[in-house]
PDB file with SEQRES, HELIX, SHEET and CRYST1 records, atoms N, CA, C and O in Angstrom:
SEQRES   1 A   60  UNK UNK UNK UNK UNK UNK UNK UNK UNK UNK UNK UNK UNK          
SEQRES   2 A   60  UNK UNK UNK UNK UNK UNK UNK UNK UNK UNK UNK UNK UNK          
SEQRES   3 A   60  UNK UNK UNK UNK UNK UNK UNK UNK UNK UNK UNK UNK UNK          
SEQRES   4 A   60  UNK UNK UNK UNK UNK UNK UNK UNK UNK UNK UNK UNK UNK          
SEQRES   5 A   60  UNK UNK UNK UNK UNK UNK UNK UNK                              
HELIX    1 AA1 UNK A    7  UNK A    9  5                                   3    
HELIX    2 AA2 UNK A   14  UNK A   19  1                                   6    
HELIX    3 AA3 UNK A   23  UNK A   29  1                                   7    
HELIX    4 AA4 UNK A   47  UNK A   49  5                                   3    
SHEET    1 AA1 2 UNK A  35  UNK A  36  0                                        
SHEET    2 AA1 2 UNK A  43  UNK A  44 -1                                        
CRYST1    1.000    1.000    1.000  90.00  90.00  90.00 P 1           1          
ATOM      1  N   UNK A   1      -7.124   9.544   8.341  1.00  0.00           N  
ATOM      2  CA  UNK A   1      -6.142   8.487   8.338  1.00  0.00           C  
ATOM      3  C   UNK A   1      -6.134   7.738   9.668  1.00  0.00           C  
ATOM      4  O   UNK A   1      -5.963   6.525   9.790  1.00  0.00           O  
ATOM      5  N   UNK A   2      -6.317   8.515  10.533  1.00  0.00           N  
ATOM      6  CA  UNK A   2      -6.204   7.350  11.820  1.00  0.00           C  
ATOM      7  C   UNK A   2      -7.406   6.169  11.828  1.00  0.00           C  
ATOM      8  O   UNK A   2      -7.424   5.325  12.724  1.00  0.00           O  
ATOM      9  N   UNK A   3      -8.321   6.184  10.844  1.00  0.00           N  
ATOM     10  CA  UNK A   3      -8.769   4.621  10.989  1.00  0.00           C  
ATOM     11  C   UNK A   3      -8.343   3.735   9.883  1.00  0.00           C  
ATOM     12  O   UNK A   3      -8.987   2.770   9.471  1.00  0.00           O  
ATOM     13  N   UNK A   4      -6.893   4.260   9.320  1.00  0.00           N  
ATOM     14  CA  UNK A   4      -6.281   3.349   8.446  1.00  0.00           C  
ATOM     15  C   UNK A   4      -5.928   2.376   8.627  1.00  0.00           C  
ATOM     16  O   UNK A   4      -4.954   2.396   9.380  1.00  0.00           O  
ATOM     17  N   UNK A   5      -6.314   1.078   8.207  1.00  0.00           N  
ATOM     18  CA  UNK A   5      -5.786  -0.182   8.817  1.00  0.00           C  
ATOM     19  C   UNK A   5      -4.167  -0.425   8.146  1.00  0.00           C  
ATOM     20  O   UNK A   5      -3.428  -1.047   8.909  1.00  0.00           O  
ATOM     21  N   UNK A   6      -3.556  -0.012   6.836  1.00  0.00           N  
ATOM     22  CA  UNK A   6      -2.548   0.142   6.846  1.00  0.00           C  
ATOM     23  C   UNK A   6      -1.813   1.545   5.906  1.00  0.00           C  
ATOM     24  O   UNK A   6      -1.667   1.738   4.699  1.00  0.00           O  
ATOM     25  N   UNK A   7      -1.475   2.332   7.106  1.00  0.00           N  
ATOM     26  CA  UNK A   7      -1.258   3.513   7.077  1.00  0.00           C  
ATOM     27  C   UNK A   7       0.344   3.617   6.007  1.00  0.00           C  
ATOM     28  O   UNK A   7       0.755   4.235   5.024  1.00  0.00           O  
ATOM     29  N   UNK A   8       0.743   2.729   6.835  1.00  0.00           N  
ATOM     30  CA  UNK A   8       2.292   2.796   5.458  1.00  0.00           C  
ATOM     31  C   UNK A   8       2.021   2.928   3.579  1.00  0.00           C  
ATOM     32  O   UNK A   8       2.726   3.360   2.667  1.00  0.00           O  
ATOM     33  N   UNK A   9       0.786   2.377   3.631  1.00  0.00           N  
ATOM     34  CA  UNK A   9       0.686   2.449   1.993  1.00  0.00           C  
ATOM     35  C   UNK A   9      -0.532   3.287   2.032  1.00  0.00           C  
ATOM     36  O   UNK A   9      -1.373   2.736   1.321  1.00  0.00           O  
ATOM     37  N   UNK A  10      -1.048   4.500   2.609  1.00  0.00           N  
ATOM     38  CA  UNK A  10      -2.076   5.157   2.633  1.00  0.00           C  
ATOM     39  C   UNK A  10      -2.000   6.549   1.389  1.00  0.00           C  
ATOM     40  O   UNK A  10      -2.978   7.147   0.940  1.00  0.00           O  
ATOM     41  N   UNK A  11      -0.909   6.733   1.131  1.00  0.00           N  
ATOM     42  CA  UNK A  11      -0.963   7.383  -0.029  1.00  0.00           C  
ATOM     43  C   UNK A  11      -1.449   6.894  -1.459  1.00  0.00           C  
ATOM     44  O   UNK A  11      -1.612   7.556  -2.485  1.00  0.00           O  
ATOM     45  N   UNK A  12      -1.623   5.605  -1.235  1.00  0.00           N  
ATOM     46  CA  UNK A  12      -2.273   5.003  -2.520  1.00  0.00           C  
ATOM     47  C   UNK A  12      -3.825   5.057  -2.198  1.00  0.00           C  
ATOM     48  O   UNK A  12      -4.713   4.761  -2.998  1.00  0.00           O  
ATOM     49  N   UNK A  13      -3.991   5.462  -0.967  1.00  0.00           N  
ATOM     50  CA  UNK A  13      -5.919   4.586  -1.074  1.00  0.00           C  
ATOM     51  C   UNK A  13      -6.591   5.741  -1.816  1.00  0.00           C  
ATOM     52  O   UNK A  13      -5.934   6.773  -1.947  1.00  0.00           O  
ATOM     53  N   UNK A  14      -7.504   5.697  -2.183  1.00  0.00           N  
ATOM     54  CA  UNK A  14      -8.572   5.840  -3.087  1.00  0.00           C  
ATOM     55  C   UNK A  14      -8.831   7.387  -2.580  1.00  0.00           C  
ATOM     56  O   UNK A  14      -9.047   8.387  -3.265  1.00  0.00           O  
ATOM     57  N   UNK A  15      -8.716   7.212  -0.817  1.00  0.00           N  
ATOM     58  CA  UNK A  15      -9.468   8.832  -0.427  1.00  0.00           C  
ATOM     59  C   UNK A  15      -8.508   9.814  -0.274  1.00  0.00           C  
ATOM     60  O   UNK A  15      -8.741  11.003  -0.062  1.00  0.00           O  
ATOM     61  N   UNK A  16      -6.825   9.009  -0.446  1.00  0.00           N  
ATOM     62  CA  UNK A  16      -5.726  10.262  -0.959  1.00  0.00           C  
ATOM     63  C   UNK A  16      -5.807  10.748  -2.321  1.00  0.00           C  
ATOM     64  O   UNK A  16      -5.702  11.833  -2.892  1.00  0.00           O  
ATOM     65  N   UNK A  17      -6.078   9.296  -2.690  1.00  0.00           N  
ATOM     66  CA  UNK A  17      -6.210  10.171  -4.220  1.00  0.00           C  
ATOM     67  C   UNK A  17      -7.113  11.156  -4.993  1.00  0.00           C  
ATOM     68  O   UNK A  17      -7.003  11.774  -6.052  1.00  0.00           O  
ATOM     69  N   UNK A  18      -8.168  11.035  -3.911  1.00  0.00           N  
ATOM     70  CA  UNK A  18      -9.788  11.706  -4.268  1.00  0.00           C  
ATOM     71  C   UNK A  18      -9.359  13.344  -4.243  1.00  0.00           C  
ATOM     72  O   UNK A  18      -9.623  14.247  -5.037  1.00  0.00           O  
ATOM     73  N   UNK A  19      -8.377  13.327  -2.651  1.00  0.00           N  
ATOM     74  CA  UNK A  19      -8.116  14.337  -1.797  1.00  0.00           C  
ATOM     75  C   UNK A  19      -7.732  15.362  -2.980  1.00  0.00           C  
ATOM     76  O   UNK A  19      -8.351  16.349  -3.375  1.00  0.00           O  
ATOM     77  N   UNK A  20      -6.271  14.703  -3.504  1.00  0.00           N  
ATOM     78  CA  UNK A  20      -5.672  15.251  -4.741  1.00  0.00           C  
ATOM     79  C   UNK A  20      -5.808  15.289  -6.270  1.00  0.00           C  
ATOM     80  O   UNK A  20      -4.874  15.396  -7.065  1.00  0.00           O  
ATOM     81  N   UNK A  21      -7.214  15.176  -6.581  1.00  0.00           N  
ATOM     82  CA  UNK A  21      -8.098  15.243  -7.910  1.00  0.00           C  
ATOM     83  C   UNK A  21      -7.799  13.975  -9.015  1.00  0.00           C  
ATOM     84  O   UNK A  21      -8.365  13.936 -10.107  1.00  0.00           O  
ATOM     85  N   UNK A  22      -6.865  12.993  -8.578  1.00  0.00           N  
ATOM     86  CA  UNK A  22      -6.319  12.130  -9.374  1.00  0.00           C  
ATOM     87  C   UNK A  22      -7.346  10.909  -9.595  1.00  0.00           C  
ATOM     88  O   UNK A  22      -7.198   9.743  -9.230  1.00  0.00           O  
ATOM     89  N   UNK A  23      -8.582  11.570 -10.390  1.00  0.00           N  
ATOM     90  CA  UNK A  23     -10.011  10.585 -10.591  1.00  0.00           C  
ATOM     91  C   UNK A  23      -9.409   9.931 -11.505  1.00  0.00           C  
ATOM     92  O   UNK A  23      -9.910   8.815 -11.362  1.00  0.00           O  
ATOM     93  N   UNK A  24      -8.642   9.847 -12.389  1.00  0.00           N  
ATOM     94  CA  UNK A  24      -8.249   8.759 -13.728  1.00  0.00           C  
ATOM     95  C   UNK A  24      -7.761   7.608 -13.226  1.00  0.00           C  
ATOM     96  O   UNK A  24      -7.752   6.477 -13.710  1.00  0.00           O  
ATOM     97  N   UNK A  25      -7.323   8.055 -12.115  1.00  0.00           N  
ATOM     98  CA  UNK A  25      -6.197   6.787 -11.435  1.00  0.00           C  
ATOM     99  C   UNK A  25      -7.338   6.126 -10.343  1.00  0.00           C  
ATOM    100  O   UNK A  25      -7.337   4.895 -10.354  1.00  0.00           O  
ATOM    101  N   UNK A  26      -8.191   6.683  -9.519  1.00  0.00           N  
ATOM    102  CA  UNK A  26      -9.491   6.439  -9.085  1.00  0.00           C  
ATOM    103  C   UNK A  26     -10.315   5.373 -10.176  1.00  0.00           C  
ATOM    104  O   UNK A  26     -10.629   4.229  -9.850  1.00  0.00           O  
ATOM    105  N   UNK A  27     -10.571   5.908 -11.386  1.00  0.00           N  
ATOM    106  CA  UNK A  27     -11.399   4.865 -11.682  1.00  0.00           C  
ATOM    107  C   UNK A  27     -10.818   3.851 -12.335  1.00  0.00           C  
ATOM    108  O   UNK A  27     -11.434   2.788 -12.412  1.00  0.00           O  
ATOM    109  N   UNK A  28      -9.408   3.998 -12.982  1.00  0.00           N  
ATOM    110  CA  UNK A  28      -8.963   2.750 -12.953  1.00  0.00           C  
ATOM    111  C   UNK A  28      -8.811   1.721 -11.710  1.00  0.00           C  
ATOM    112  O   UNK A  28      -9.257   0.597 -11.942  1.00  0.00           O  
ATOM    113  N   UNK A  29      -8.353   1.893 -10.663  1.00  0.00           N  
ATOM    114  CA  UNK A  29      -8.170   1.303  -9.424  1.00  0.00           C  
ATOM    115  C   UNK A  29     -10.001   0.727  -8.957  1.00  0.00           C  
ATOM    116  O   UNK A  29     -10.110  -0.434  -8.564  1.00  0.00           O  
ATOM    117  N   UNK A  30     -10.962   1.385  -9.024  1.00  0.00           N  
ATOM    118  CA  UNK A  30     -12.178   0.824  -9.193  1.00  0.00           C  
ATOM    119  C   UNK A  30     -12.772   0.514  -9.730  1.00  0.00           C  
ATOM    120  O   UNK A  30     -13.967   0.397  -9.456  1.00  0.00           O  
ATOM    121  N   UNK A  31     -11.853   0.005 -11.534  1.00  0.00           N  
ATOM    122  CA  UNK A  31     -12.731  -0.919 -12.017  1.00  0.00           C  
ATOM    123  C   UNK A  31     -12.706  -2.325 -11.640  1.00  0.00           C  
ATOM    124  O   UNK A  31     -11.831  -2.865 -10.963  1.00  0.00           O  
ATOM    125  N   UNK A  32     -14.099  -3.058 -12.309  1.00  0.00           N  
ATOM    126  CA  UNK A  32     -14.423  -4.651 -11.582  1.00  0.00           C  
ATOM    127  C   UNK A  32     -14.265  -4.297  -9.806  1.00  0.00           C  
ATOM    128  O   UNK A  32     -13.269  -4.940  -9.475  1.00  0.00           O  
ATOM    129  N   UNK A  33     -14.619  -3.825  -9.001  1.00  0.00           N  
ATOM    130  CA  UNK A  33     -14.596  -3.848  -7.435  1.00  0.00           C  
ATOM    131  C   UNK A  33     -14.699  -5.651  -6.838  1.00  0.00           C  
ATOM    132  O   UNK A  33     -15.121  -6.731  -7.251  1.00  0.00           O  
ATOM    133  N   UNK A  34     -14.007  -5.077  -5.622  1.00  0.00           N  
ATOM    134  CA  UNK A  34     -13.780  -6.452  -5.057  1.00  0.00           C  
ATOM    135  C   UNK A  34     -13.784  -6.172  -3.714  1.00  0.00           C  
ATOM    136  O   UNK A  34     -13.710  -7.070  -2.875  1.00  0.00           O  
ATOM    137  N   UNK A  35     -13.868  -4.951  -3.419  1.00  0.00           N  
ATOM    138  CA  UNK A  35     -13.726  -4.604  -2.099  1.00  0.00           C  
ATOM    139  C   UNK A  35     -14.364  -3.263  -1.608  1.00  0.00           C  
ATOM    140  O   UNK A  35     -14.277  -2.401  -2.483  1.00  0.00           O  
ATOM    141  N   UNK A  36     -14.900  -2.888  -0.612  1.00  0.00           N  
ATOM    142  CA  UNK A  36     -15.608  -1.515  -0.317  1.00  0.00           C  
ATOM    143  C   UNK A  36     -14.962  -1.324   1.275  1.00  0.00           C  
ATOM    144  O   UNK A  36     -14.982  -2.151   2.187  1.00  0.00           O  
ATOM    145  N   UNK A  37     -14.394   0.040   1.274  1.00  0.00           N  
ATOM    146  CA  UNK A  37     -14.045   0.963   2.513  1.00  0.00           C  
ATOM    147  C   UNK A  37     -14.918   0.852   3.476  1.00  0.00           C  
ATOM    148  O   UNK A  37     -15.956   0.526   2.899  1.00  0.00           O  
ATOM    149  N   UNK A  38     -15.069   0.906   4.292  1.00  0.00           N  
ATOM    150  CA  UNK A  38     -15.628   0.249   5.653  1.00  0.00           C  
ATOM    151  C   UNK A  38     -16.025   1.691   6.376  1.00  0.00           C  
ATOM    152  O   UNK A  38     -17.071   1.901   6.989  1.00  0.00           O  
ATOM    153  N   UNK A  39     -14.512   3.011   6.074  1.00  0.00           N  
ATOM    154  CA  UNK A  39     -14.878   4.012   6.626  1.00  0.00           C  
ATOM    155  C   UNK A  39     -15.779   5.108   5.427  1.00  0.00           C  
ATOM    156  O   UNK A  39     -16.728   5.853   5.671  1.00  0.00           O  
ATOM    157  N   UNK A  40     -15.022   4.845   4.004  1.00  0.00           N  
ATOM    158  CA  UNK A  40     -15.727   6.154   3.391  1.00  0.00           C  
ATOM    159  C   UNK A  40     -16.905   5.669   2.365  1.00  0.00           C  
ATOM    160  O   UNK A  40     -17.742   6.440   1.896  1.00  0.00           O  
ATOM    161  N   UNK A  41     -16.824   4.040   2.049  1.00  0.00           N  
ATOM    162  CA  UNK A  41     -17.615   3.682   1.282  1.00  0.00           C  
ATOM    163  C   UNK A  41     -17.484   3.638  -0.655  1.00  0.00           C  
ATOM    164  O   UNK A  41     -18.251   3.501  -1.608  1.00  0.00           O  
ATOM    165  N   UNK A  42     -15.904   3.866  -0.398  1.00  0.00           N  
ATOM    166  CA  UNK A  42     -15.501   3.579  -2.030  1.00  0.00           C  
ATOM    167  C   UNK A  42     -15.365   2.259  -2.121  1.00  0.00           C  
ATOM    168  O   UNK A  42     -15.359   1.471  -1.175  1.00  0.00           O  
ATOM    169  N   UNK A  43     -15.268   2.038  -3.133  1.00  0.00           N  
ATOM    170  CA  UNK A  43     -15.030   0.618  -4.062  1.00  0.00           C  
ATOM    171  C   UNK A  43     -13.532   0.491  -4.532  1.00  0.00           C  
ATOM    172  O   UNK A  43     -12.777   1.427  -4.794  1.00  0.00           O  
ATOM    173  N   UNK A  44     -13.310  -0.584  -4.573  1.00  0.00           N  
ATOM    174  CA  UNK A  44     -11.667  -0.817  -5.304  1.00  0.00           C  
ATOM    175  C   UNK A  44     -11.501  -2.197  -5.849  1.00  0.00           C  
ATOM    176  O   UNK A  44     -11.984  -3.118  -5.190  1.00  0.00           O  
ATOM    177  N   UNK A  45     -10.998  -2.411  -6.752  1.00  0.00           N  
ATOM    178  CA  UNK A  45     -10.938  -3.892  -6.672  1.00  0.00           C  
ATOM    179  C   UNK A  45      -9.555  -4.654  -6.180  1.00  0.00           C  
ATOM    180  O   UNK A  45      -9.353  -5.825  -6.503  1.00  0.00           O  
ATOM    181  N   UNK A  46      -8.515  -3.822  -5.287  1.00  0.00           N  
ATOM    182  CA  UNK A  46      -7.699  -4.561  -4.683  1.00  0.00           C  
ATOM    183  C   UNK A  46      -8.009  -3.856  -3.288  1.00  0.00           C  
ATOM    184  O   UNK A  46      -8.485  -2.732  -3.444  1.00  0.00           O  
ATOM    185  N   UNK A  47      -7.859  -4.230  -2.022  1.00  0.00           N  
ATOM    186  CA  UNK A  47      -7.785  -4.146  -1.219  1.00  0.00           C  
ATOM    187  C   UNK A  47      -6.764  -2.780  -0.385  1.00  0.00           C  
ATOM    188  O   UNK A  47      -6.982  -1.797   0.324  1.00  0.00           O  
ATOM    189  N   UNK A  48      -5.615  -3.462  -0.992  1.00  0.00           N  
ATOM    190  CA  UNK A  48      -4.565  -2.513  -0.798  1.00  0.00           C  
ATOM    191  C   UNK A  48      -4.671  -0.802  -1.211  1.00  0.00           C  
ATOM    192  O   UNK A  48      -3.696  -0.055  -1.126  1.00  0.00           O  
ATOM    193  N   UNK A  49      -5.963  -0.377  -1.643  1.00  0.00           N  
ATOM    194  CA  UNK A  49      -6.319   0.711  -2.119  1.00  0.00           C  
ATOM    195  C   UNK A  49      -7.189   1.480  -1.116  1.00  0.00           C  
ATOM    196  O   UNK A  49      -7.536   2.649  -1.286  1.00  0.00           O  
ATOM    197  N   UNK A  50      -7.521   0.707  -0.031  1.00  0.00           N  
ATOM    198  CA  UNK A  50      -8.668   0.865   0.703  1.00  0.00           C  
ATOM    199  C   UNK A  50      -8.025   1.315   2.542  1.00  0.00           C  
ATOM    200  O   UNK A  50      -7.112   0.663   3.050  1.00  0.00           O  
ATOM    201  N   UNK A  51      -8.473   2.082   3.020  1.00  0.00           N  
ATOM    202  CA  UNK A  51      -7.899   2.023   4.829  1.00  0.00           C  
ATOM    203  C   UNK A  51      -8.496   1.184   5.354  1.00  0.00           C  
ATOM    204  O   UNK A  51      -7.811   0.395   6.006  1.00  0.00           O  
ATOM    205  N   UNK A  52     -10.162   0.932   5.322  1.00  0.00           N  
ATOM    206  CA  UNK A  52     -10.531   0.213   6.215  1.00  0.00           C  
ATOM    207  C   UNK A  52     -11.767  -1.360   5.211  1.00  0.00           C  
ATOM    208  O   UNK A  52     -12.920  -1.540   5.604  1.00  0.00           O  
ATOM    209  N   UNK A  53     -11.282  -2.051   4.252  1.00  0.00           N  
ATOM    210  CA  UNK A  53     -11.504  -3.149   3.113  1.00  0.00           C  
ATOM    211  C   UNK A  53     -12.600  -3.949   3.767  1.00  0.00           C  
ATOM    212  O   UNK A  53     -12.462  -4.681   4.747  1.00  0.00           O  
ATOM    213  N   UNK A  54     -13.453  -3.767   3.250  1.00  0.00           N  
ATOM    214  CA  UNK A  54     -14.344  -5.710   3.361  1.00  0.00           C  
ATOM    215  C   UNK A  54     -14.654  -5.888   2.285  1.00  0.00           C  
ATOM    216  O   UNK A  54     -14.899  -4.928   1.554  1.00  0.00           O  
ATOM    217  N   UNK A  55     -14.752  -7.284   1.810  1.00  0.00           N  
ATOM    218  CA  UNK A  55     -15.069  -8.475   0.461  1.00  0.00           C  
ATOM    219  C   UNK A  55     -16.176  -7.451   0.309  1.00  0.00           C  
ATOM    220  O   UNK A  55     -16.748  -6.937   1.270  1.00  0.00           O  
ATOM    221  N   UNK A  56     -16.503  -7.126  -1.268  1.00  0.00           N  
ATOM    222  CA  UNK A  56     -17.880  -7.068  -1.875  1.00  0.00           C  
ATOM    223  C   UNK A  56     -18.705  -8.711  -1.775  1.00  0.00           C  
ATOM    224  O   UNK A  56     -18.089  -9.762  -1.955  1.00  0.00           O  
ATOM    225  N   UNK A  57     -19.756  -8.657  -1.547  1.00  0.00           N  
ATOM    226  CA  UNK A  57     -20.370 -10.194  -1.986  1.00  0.00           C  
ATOM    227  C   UNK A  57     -20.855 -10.328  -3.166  1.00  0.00           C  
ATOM    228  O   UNK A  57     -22.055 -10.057  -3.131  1.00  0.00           O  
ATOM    229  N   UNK A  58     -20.409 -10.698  -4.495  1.00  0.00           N  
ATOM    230  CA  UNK A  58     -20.957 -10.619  -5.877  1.00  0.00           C  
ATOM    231  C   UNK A  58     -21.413 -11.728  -6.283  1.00  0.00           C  
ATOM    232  O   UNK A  58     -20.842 -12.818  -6.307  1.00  0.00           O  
ATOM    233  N   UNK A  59     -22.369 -11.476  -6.582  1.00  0.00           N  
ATOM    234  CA  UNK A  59     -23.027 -12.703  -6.929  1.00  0.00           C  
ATOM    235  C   UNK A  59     -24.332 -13.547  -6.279  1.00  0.00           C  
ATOM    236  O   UNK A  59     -25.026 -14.448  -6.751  1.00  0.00           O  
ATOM    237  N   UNK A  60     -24.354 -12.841  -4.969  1.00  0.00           N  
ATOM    238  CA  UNK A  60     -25.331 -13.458  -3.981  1.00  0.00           C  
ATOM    239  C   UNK A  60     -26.476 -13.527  -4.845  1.00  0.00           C  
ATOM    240  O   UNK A  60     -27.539 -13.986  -4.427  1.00  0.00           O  
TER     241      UNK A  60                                                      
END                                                                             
């Protein structure tokens, strides 16, 4: 967590939820991606799911 860029909503990101086996809610939250973790390298398609987010480029 300390390279969470926003730690207040860090119980939602992807690698709390991984932590605590909750893959259903994982792959809903990563379907269609829009965004990839910077630190662990998941996918999400909102941002707000992510600690450390950059744009996927789709389409290049």
């Amino acid at each position: 967590m300390e390279n969470c860029k926003a730690k207040h909503y860090h119980k939602a990101h992807l690698c709390v939820l991984a932590s605590e086996g909750n893959f259903d809610e994982i792959s809903r939250l990563a379907a269609k991606p829009k965004f990839i973790c910077f630190n662990c390298g998941r996918v999400a398609h909102a941002e707000k799911n992510l600690c450390n987010p950059m744009p996927l480029n789709q389409g290049d």
